[in-house]
C-alpha positions as CSV (number, residue, x, y, z in Angstrom):
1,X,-8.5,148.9,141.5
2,X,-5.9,148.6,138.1
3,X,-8.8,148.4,136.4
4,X,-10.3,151.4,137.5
5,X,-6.9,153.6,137.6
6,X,-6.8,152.5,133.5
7,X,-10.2,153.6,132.7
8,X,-10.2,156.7,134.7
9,X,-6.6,157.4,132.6
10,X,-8.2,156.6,129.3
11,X,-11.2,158.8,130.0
12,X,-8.9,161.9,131.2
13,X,-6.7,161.5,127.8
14,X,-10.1,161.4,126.0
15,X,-11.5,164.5,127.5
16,X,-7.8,166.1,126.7
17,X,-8.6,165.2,123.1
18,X,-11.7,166.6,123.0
19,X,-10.8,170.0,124.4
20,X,-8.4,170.5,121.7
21,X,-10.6,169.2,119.0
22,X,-11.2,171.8,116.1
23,X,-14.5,172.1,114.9
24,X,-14.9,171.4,111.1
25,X,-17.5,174.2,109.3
26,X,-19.2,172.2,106.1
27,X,-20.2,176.1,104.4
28,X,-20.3,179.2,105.7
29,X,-23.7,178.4,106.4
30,X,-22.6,178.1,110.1
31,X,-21.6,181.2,110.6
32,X,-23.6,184.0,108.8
33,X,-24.4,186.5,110.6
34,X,-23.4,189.2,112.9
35,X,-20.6,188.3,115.8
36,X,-18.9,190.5,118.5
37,X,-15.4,189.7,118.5
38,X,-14.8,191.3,122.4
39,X,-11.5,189.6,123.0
40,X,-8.3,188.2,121.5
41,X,-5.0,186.6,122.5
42,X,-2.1,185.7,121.7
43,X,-2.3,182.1,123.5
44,X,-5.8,180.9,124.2
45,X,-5.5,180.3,128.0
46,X,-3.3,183.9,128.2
47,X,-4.5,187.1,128.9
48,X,-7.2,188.0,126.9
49,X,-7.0,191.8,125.2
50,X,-10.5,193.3,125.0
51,X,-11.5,194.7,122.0
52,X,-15.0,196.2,120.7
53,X,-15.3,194.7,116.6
54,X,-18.3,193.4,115.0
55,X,-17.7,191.2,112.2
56,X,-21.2,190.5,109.7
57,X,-20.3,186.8,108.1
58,X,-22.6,187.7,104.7
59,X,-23.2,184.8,102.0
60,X,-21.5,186.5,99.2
61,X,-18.1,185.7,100.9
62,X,-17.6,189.2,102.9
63,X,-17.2,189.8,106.3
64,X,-18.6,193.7,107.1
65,X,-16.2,194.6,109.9
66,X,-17.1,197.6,111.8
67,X,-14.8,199.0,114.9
68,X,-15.1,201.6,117.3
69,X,-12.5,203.7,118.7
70,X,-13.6,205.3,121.6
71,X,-10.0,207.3,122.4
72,X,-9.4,208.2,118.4
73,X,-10.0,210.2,116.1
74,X,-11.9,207.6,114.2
75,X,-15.1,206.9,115.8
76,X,-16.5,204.1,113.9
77,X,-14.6,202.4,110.8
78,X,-16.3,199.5,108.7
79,X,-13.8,197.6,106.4
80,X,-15.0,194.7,104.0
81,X,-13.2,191.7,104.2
82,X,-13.5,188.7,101.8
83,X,-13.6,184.9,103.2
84,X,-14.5,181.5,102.1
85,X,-15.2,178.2,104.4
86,X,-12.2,175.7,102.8
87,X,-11.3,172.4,104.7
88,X,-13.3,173.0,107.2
89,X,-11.1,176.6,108.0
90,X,-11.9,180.2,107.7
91,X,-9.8,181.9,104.7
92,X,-9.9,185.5,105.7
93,X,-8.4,188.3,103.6
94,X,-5.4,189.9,105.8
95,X,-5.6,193.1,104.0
96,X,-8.5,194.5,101.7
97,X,-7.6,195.1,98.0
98,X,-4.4,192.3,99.1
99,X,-5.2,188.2,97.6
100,X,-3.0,186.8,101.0
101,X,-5.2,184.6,102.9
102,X,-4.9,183.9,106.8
103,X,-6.8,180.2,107.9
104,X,-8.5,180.5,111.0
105,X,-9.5,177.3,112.4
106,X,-12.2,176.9,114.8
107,X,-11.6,175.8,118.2
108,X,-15.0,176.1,119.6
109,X,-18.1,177.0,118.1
110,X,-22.1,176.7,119.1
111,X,-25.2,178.9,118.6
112,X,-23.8,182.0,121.0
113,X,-19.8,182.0,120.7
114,X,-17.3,181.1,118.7
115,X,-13.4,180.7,119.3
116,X,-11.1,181.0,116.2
117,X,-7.3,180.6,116.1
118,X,-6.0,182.8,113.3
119,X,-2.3,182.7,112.7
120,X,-0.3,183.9,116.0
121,X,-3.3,185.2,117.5
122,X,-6.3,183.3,119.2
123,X,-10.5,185.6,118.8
124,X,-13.2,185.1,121.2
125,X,-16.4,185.8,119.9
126,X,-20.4,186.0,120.6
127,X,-23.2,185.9,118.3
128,X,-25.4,189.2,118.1
């Protein structure tokens, strides 16, 4: 019975582990492409803000953002932000025309979504 009360406590810290492992992108290879970002938060397991913003990961180190603001004036807005894939983190220009960086790490990422933890703030996204 001890023996099984260890094994079932190693597992359980393993599968802690594992859940908060960050995934490590080799190139930006991984994620080229056009995502939905339809959610963010300020803790990952809080409430989750929805928010309509397509970002287009393109090779030449830009992210094509495009928003839509259904209530303002706006409409539609597309903003170019640079990125690169360092250390296995997303460097992502804060502000265009600004050189300050942000590092987003990956929390979770397969073929159809993608969870990123920018500083203070935590993006759910989907692949398009």
């Amino acid at each position: 019975m001890k023996k099984i009360v260890k094994i079932l406590s190693l597992a359980t810290v393993f599968l802690a582990f594992s859940v908060n492992a960050e995934v490590q992108l080799k190139d930006n290879s991984e994620i080229l492409g056009k995502w939905n970002l339809y959610a963010e938060a300020i803790k990952l397991d809080g409430e989750q803000k929805a928010v309509k913003i397509e970002w287009d990961f393109q090779a030449d180190g830009i992210i094509q953002t495009k928003s839509t603001d259904s209530v303002g004036r706006t409409g539609e807005m597309k903003i170019p932000i640079k990125y690169s894939v360092e250390n296995g983190e997303i460097k992502k220009q804060l502000t265009p025309g600004r050189e300050k960086y942000d590092s987003c790490k990956v929390l979770e990422k397969d073929d159809t979504k993608m969870t990123l933890k920018c500083s203070g703030m935590f993006f759910f996204l989907k692949k398009l």
